[in-house]
C-alpha positions in Angstrom: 174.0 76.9 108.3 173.5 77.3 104.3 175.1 80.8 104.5 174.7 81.3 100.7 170.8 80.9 101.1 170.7 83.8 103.3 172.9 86.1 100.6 170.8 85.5 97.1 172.5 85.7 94.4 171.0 88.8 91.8 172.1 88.6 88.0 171.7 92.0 86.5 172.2 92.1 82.7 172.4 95.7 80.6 172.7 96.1 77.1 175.9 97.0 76.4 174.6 100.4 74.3 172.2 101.0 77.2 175.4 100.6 79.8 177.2 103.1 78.2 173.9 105.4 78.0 173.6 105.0 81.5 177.4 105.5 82.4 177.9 108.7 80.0 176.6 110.8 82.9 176.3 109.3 86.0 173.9 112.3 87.1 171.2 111.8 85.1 167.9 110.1 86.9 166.9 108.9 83.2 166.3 104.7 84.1 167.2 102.7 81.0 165.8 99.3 80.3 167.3 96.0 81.4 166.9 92.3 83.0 167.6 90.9 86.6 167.5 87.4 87.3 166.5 86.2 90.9 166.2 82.7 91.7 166.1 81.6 88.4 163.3 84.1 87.7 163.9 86.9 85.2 162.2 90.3 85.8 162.1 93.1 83.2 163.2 96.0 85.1 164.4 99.6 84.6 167.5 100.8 86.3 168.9 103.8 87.1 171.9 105.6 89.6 170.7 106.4 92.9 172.2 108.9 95.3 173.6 112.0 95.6 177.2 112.2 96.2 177.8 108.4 95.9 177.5 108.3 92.5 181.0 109.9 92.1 182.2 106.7 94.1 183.8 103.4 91.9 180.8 101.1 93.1 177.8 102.1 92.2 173.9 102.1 93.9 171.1 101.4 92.0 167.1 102.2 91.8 165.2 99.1 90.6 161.9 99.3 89.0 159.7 96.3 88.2 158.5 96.7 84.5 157.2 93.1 83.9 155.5 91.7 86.1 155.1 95.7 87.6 155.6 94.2 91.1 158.3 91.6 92.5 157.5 90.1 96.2 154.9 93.2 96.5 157.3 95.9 95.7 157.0 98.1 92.7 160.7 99.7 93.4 163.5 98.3 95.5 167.2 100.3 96.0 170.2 98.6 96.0 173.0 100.4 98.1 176.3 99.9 97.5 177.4 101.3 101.2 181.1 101.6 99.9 181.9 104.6 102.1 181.1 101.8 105.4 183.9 99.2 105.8 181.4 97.2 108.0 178.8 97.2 104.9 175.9 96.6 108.0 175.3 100.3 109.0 172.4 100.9 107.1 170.9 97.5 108.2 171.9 97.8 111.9 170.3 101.1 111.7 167.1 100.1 110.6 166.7 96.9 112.4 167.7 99.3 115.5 164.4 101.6 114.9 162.5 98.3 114.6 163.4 97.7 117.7 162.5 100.9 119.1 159.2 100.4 117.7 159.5 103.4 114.7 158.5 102.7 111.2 161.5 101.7 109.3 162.2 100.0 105.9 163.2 96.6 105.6 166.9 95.9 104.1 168.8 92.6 103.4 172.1 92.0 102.0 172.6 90.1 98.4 175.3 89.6 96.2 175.0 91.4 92.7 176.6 90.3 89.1 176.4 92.5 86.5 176.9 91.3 82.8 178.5 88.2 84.4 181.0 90.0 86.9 180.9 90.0 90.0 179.8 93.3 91.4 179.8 93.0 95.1 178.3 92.8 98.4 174.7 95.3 98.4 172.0 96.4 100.9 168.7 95.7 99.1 166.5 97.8 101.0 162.4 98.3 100.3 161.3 101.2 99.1 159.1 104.1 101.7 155.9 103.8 98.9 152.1 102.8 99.1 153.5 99.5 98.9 155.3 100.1 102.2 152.0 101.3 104.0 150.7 97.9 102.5 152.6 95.3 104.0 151.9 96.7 107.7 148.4 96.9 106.9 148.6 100.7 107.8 146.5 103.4 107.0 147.0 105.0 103.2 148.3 108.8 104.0 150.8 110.9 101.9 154.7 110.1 102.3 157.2 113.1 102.2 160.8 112.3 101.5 163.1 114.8 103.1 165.3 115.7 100.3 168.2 117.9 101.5 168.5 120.2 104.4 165.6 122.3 104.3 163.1 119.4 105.7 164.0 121.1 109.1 160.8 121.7 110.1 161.3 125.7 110.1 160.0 128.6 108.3 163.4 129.4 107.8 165.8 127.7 104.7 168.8 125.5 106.5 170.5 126.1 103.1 170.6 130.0 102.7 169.5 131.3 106.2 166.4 133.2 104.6 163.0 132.3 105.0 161.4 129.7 102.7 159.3 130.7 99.9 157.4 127.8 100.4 157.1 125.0 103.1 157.1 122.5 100.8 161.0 123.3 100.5 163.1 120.0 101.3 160.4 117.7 100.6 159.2 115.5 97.6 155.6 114.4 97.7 156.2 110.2 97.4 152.6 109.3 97.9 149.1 111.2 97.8 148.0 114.3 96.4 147.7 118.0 96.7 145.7 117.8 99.7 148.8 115.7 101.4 151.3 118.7 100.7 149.2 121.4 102.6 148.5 119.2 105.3 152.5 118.9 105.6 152.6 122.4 105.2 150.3 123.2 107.8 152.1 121.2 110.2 154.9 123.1 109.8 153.2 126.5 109.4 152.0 125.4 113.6 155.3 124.1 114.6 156.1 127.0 114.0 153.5 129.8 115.2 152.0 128.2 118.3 152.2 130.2 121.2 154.7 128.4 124.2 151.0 128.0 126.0 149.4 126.1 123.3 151.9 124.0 121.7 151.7 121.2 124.3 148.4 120.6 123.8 148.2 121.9 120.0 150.7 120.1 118.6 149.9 116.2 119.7 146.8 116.6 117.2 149.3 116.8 114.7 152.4 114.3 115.4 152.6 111.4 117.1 154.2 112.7 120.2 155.6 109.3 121.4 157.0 107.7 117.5 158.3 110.8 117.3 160.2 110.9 120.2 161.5 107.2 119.6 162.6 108.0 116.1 164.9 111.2 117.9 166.0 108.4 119.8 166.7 106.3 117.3 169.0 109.3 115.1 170.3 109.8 118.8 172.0 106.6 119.2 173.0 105.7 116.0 174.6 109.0 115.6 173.2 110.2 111.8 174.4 113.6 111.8 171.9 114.4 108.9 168.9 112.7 110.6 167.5 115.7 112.2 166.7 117.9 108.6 167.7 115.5 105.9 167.5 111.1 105.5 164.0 110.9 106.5 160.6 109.9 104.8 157.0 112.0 106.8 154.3 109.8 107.1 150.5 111.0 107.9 148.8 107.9 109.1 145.0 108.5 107.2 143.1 107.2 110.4 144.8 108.8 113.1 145.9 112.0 111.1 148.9 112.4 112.8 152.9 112.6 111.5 155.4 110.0 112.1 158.7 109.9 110.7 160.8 106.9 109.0 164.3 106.6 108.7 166.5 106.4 105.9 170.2 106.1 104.5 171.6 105.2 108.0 175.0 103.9 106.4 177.0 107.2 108.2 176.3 105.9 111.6 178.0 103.3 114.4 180.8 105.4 115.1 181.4 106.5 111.3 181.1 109.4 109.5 179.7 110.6 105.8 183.2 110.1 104.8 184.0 106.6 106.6 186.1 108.2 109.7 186.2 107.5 113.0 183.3 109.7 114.4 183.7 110.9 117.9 181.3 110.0 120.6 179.9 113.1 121.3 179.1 114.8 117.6 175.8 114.7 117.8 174.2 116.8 120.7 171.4 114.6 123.2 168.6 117.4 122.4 169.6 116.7 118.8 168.4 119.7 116.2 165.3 121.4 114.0 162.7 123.4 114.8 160.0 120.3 115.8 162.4 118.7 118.2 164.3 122.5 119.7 160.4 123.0 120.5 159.5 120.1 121.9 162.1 119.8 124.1 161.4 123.0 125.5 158.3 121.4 127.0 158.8 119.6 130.8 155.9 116.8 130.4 158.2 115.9 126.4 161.2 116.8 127.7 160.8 114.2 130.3 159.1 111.8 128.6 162.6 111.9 126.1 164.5 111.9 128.8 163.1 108.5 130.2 162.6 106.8 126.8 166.5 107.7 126.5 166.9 105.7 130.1 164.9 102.8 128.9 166.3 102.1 125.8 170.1 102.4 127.3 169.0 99.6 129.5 167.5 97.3 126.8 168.4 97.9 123.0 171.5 100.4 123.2 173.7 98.0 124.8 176.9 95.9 124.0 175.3 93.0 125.1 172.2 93.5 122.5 174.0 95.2 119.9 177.0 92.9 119.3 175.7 90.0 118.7 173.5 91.2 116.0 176.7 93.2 114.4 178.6 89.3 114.7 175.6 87.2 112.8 175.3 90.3 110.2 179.6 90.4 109.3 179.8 86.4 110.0 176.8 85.9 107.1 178.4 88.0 104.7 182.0 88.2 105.1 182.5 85.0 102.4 180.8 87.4 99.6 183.0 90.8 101.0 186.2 88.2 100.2 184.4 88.1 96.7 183.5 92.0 96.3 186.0 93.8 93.6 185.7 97.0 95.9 186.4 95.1 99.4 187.9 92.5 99.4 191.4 94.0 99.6 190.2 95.8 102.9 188.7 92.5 104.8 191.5 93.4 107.4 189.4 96.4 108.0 186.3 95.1 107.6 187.6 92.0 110.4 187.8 95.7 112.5 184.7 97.0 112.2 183.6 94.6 115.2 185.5 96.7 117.6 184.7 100.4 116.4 180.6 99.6 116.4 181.6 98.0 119.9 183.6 101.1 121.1 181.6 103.3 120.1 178.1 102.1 122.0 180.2 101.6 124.9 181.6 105.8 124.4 178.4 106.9 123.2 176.9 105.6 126.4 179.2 107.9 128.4 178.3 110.7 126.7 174.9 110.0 126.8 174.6 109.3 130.7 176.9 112.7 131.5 174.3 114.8 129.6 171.5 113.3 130.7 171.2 115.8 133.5 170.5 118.4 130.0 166.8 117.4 130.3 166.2 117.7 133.6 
């Protein structure tokens, strides 16, 4: 097997004035101007930090947007994590190959090996950008796209961050696609989440959400363990045709049995009935309740299993351990990252055990 096929080589090049521009505050969004090579094709681009609190970190992510030609493989944008925080460096990837499975919208993601300036920068997760372009390549319906930008995309009337209520329901979320119209229908939604009576939410709400993608992506945050999944690293998608919400997953890299941080996460941090208002409410109902409960069932037979899950987390280290060997910021923990096998492998097999004790929960 050509492993090096399968990792591409990217050659970014900065100015060296525009790399110290772009390094004198790491916080700015400003992008500046620059050139990536990928197989042997040169793209004009603009660059810029990406993240929140990763940018503080020695290896840094990147936003990538095609100047010239204005789209590369049919993407206008493409992020390139650095995952430094996972040992495994396969988290995010896992993640959203996991929600795939699962059959919830997710972006796709594939590892390359970035030099800047000629030096070698490391191992990164190139993953596609949640855009029109996104809708696109399914062939799905055009419809608005909400990202979820901190912890007040909870689906409430009331602020996660200061325990008041919102001043407005757009609070959280950042319009990434349509117009006006796109953020009152979000905010409508919510505005009914909320104010349904318990008699007609059943029946009210499933002209609004996709009961059943909605469900899997729960699921999905449910067994990957993303303890910000719930109000926060999510996109909101309104599917034009059917008018109805579905929800795609993002930044997946605290997952697998590790934290925000990298620790060891324990088994049982993140509760079954999960949290925000949407879910809390829909759980309250039997005919969801149990239809969660049986999806849960289902996809601990099938997807959330050692037997599935392990040797996808093998062909994912095995493909790119020779480039982590090369990476400036890993490759004096390989012994770690030789470990990771073991703590994604212990963890599913805990995680199970919590899951099947609390099962009973939805009953």
């Amino acid at each position: 097997m050509d492993e090096t096929a399968k990792v591409p080589q990217y050659k970014l090049f900065i100015n060296p004035m525009d790399l110290r521009e772009l390094r004198r505050d790491i916080w700015i969004d400003e992008p500046i101007p620059a050139q990536l090579t990928v197989d042997g094709k040169r793209l004009e681009i603009d660059v810029a930090y990406r993240g929140s609190h990763i940018r503080d970190l020695p290896k840094k992510s990147y936003q990538v947007s095609f100047y010239k030609p204005k789209t590369f493989r049919g993407s206008k944008q493409i992020h390139l994590n650095a995952e430094f925080k996972d040992p495994s460096l396969i988290r995010n990837k896992l993640s959203f190959d996991f929600f795939v499975e699962l059959g919830v919208l997710s972006p796709h993601s594939h590892h390359i090996f970035l030099n800047q300036n000629g030096k070698a920068e490391g191992v990164y997760l190139e993953i596609e950008a949640v855009d029109e372009n996104f809708l696109k390549r399914r062939n799905l319906p055009t419809g608005g796209i909400h990202y979820a930008v901190d912890g007040d995309a909870n689906f409430s009337l009331m602020s996660d961050l200061d325990k008041e209520t919102k001043k407005s329901l757009k609070l959280g979320y950042e319009r990434k696609v349509g117009g006006p119209e796109d953020d009152y229908n979000l905010q409508e939604f919510i505005f009914n989440i909320n104010t349904f009576s318990k008699n007609e939410f059943e029946k009210e709400i499933q002209k609004f959400v996709d009961i059943d993608k909605y469900l899997r992506w729960v699921a999905g945050v449910i067994f990957t363990s993303n303890y910000d999944g719930f109000v926060h690293n999510y996109a909101v998608y309104r599917n034009g045709e059917t008018r109805l919400f579905e929800i795609i997953p993002w930044d997946y890299d605290a997952t697998w049995g590790r934290d925000v941080n990298g620790k060891i996460m324990e088994p049982d941090y993140v509760p079954i009935d999960g949290f925000n208002t949407l879910t809390a409410r829909l759980l309250y109902v039997d005919t969801f309740r149990k239809q969660y409960r049986k999806l849960l069932e289902d996809i601990m037979n099938h997807q959330f299993t050692v037997e599935n899950m392990i040797p996808k987390v093998e062909k994912l280290t095995q493909l790119i351990r020779p480039f982590v060997i090369q990476d400036p910021y890993k490759k004096q923990d390989i012994d770690i990252f030789d470990k990771e096998l073991s703590v994604i492998k212990n963890y599913i097999e805990e995680r199970r055990k919590y899951l099947y004790r609390k099962l009973a929960k939805l009953d």
